[in-house]
C-alpha positions as MATLAB code, in Angstrom:
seq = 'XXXXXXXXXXXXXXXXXXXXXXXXXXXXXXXXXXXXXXXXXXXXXXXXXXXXXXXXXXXXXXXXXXXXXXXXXXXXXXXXXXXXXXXXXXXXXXXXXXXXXXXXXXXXXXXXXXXXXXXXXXXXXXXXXXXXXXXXXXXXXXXXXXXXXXXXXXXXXXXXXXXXXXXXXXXXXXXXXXXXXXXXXXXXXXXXXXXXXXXXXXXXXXXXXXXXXXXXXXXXXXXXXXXXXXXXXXXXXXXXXXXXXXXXXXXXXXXXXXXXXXXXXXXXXXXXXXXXXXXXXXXXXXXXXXXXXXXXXXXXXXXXXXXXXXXXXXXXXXXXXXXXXXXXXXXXXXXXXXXXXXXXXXXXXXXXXXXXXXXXXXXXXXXXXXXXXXXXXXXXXX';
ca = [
     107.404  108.907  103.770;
     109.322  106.243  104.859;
     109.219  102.575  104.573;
     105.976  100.668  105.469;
     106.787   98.625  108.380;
     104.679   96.119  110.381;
     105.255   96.016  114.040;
     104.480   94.472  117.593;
     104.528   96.530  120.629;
     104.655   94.715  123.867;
     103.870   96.920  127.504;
     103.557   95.489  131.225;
     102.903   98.824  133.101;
     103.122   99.758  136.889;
     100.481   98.035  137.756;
     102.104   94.832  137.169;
      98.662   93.248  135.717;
      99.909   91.196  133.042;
     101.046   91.873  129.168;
      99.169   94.344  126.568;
     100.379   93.441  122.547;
      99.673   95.348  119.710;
      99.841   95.186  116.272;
     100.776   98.279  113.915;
     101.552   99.637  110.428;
     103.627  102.560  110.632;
     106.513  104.237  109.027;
     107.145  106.153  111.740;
     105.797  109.389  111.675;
     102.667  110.125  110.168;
     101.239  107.159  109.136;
      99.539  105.158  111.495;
      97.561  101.851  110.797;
      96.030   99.896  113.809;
      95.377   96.215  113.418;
      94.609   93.851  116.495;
      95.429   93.998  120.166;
      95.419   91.851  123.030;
      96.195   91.713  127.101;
      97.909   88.481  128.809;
      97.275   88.301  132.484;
     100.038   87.714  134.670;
      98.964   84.773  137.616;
      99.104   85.533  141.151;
     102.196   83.880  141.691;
     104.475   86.346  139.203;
     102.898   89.415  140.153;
     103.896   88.287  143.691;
     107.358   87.974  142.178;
     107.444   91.162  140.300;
     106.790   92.957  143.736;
     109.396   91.580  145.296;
     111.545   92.405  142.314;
     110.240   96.481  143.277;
     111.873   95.711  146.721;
     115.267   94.159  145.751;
     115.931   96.581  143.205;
     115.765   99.268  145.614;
     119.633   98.901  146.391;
     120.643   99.195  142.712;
     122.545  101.959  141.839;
     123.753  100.843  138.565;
     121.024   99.738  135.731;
     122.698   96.609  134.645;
     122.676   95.528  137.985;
     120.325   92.978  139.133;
     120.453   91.650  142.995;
     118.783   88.921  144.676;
     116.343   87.191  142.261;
     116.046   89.913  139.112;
     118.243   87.765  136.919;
     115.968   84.778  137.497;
     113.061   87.139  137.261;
     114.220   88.861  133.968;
     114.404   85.943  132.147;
     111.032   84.717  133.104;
     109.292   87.502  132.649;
     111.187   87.640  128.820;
     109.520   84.034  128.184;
     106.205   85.106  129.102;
     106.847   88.124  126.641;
     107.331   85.455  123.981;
     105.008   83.532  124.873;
     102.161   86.483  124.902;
     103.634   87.260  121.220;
     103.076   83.493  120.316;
      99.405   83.189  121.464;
      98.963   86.449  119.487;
     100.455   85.589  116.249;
      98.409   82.320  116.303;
      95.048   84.267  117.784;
      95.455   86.672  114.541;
      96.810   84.241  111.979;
     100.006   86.255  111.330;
     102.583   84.825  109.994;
     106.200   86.004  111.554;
     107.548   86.766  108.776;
     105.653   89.438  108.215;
     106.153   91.412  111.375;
     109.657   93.011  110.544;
     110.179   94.608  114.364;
     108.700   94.116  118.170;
     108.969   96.920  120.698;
     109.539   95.329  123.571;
     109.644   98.001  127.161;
     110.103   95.163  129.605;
     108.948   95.637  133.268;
     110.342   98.896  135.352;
     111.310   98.152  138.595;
     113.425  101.218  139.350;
     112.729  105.053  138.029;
     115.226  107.275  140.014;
     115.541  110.287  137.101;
     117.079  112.819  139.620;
     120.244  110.544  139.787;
     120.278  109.609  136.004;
     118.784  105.762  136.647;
     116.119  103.800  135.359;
     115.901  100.100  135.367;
     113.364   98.288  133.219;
     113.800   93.872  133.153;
     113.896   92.341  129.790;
     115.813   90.207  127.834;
     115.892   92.284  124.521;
     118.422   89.314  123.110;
     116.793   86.166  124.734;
     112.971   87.589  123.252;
     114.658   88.099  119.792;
     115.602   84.348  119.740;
     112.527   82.904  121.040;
     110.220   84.978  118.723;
     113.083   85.017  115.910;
     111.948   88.840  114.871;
     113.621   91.619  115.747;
     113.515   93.378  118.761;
     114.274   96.880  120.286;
     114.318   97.634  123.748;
     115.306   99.615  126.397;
     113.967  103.153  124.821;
     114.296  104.902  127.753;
     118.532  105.366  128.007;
     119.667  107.571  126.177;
     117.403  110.223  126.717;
     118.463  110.331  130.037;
     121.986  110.369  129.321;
     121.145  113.125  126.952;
     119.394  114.685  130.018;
     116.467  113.641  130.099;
     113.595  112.346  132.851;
     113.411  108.978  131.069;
     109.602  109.563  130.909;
     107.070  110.131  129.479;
     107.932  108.299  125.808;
     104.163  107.846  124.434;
     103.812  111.230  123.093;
     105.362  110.972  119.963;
     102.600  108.138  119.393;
     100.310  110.832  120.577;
     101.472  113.511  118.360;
     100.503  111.064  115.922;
      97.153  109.696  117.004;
      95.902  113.493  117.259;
      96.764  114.503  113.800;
      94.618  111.653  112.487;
      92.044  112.471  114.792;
      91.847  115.787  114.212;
      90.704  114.817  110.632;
      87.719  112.684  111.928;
      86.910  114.024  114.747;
      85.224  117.855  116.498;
      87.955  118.131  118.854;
      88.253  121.497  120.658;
      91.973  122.463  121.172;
      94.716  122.674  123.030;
      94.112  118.985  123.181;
      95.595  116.911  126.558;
      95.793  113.070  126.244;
      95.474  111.699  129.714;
      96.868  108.006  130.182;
      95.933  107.081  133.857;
      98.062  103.352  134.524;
     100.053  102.984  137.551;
     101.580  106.448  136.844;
      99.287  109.155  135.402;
     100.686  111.222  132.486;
      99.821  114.242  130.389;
     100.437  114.973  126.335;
      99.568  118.654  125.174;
      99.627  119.003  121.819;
      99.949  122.593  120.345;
      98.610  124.171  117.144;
     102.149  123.806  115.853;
     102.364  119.966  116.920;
     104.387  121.093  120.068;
     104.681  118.626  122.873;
     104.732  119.450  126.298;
     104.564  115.852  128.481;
     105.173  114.897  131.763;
     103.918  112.588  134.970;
     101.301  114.153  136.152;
     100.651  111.833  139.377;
      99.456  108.846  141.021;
      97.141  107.203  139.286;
      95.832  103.764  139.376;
      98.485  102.358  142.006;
      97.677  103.982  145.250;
      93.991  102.135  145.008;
      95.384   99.345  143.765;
      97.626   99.164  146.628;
      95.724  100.239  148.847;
      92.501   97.442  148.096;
      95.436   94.580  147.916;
      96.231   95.540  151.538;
      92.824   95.412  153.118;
      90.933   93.831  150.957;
      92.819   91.013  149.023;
      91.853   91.842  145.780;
      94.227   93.473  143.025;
      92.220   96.362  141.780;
      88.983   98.031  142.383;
      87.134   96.629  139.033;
      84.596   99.243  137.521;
      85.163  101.333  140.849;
      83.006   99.418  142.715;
      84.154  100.125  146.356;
      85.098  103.527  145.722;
      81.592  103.628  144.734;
      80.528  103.108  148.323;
      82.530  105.319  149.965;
      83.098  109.148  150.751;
      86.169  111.798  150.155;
      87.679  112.726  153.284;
      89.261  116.599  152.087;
      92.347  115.772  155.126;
      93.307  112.804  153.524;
      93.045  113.920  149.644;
      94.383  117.727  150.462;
      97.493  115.624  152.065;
      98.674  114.238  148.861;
      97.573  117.194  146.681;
      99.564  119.625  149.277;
     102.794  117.689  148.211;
     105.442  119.840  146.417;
     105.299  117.820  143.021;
     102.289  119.519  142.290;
     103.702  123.430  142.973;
     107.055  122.466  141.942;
     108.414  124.796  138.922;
     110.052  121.484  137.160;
     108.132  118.886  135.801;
     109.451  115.597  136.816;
     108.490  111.804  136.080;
     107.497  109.641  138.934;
     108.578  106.368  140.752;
     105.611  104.440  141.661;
     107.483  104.466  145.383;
     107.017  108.169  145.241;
     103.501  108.598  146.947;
     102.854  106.227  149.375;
      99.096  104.487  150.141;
      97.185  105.808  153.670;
      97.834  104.018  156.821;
      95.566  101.447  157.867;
      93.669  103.579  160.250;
      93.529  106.605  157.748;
      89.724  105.829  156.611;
      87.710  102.379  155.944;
      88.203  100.412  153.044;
      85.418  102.546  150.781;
      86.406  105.831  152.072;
      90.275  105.376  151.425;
      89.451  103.977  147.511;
      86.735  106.887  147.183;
      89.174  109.523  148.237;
      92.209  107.736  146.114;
      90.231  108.253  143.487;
      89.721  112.077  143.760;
      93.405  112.296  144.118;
      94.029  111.021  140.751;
      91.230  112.768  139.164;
      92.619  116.269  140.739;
      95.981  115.542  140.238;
      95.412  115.552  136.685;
      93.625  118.983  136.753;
      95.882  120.101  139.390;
      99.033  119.553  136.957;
      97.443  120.791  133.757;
      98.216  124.039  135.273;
     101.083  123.879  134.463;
     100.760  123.508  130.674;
     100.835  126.220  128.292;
      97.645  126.453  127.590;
      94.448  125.156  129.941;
      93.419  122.156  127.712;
      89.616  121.876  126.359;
      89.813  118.496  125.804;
      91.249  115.586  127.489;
      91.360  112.140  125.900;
      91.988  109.913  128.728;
      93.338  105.941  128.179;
      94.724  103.270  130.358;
      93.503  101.401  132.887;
      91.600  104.424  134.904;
      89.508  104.971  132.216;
      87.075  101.973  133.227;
      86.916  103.420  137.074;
      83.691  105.290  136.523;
      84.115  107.528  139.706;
      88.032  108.208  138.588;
      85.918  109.520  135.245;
      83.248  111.485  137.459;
      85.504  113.192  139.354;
      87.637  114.194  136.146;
      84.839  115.398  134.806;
      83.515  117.269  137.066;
      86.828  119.158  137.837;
      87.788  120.041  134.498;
      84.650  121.291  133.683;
      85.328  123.983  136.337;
      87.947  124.816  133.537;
      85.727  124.274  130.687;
      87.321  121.387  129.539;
      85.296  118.195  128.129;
      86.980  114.458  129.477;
      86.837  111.910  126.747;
      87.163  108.000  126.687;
      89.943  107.230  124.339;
      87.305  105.141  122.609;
      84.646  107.804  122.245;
      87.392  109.343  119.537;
      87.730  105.750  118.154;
      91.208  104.905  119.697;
      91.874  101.529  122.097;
      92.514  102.893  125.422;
      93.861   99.211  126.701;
      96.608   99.060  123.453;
      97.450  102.610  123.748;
     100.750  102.324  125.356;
     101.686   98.700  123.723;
     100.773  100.386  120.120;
     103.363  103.159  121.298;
     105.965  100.684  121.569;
     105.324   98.968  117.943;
     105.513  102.604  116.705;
     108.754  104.022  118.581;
     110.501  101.000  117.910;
     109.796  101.930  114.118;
     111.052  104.961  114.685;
     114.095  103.875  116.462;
     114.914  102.088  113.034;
     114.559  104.900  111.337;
     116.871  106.910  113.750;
     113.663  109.357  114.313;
     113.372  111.259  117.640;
     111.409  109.284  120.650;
     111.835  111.897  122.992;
     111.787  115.547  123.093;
     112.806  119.053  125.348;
     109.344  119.486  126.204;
     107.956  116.195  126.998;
     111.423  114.399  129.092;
     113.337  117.347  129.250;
     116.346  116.343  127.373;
     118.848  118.658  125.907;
     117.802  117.612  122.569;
     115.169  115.700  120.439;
     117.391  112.175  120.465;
     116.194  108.809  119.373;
     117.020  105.665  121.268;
     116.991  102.131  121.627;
     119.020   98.971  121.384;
     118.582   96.320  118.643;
     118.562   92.896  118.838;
     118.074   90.496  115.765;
     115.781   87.805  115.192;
     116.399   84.602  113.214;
     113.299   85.294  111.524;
     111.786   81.573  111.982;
     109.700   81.323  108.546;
     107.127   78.244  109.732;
     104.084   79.050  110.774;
     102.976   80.501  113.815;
];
């Protein structure tokens, strides 16, 4: 085993909502200790920002580029990282001191893995000075210049999280842990703790977007319009006809990859009810591709808490005589999920321990990554 270490992982996701923290004990590998988590909304105002960061970061072509406003925008959205980590040291009475590492991911505003280039904002440097504890960021590098998508990088956490589980809990393998944010992604874990990952499709953005444009609001909370509404089989078989699905290659996704209905494609209800299929099926749909059909799915993120999203998953893996789980029903935090995966691969990138793998990003070789940046290591108080 090696060393004990106490860490902070920090995610905004694709959905742009605000910031998730997490705390962790870890050494790495097998040991996993969860302590408290929180989520710090973003206002109006710097979402707006961050999606017109998506838009001016379409013309970058190298990542440590950043036109138009994404230097300003970097550095704010780094402050409001520290910040988050402030309110949560205080919330929790930690000192510090005693956190020896933060995982920091930063905010992705360009995924392009068939030319080599991702882009995720975030002063690594500036957040080490403001927290004064060490930081490492941008995870997501050298796996793709080792060949890699880039994506997905939670399943090492999950490799982890299932052999604890497996202790505690009746889980029928192959087990599949389903995290639906912006993107939606897939971990299969094998008898043998093999990983096969990868984006398995929309997920929470298309109804996101789509209520934002005719409705105003960000998100469809607890499903509620979807609720009222109806699938329309044109509309759904349009994005599950697309070639991602059928492809022989597993790749990770842009959120710019599937685009929302048209305006005159269905009424407000219909459109969310029939978004909501989508990512339900698309899960199923690209589970096909797995070695083995899964029997259980432990599903996280955001898309957990859309009761029809959960229906709908139900209902179709059933067909395949899977059971669908709530992250929480096997006593995991399906909000920290991906900001405990930070605190833990940033552990691991200390320890020089693989964060990605062949069968989850499709890199040559298992390779760790990272960057480190060192804190002062402020001793007062928080």
């Amino acid at each position: 085993m090696g060393k004990i270490m106490t860490a902070i992982g920090l995610m905004s996701g694709t959905s742009m909502d605000g910031i998730d923290v997490a705390l962790l004990r870890t050494d790495g590998d097998r040991l996993v200790e969860r302590g408290p988590a929180a989520g710090y909304a973003y206002e109006a105002g710097f979402r707006d920002r961050l999606k017109q960061g998506l838009n001016e970061a379409k013309s970058i072509t190298n990542r440590k580029q950043r036109p138009g406003s994404l230097t300003a925008l970097e550095q704010d959205l780094t402050l409001r990282h520290a910040e988050a980590i402030e309110a949560f040291l205080k919330k929790n009475n930690i000192l510090r001191e005693n956190v020896d590492v933060v995982g920091f991911h930063g905010q992705t505003v360009l995924h392009r893995p068939d030319e080599a280039l991702t882009v995720q904002i975030g002063d690594g440097s500036l957040l080490a000075r403001e927290t004064g504890i060490d930081v490492v960021y941008d995870m997501r590098a050298n796996d793709m210049e080792h060949g890699g998508q880039g994506a997905p990088l939670i399943p090492a956490y999950h490799a982890a999280l299932a052999r604890g589980a497996a202790a505690t809990a009746a889980l029928v393998p192959p087990v599949v842990f389903v995290n639906i944010g912006g993107i939606s992604n897939l971990t299969f874990i094998g008898a043998d703790d093999g990983l096969v990952a990868y984006d398995s499709g929309p997920g929470n953005t298309l109804i996101d977007q789509w209520v934002e444009a005719h409705a105003g609001i960000p998100f469809d909370q607890g499903g509620m319009i979807a609720s009222e509404g109806a699938v329309l089989p044109d509309l759904a078989q349009r994005y599950l006809l697309n070639p991602f699905f059928s492809a022989t290659t597993r790749r990770s996704l842009d959120r710019n990859d599937f685009a929302p209905p048209q305006g005159l494609d269905a009424s407000l209800e219909d459109g969310a009810r029939t978004l909501a299929y989508v990512t339900a099926a698309a899960i199923v749909k690209s589970a096909r591709h797995l070695p083995a059909t899964p029997r259980t799915y432990i599903v996280c993120g955001g898309g957990r808490l859309n009761p029809v999203i959960m229906r709908d998953l139900a209902s179709e893996a059933k067909v395949h005589g899977a059971d669908v789980l709530a992250a929480e029903a096997v006593g995991f935090n399906g909000d920290s999920m991906e900001a405990e995966a930070w605190a833990y691969l940033a552990v691991r990138s200390l320890e020089g321990l693989p964060l990605t793998y062949p069968g989850t990003t499709g890199v040559r070789r298992p390779v760790s990554g990272g960057t480190l940046a060192r804190g002062s290591k402020r001793s007062e108080t928080a």
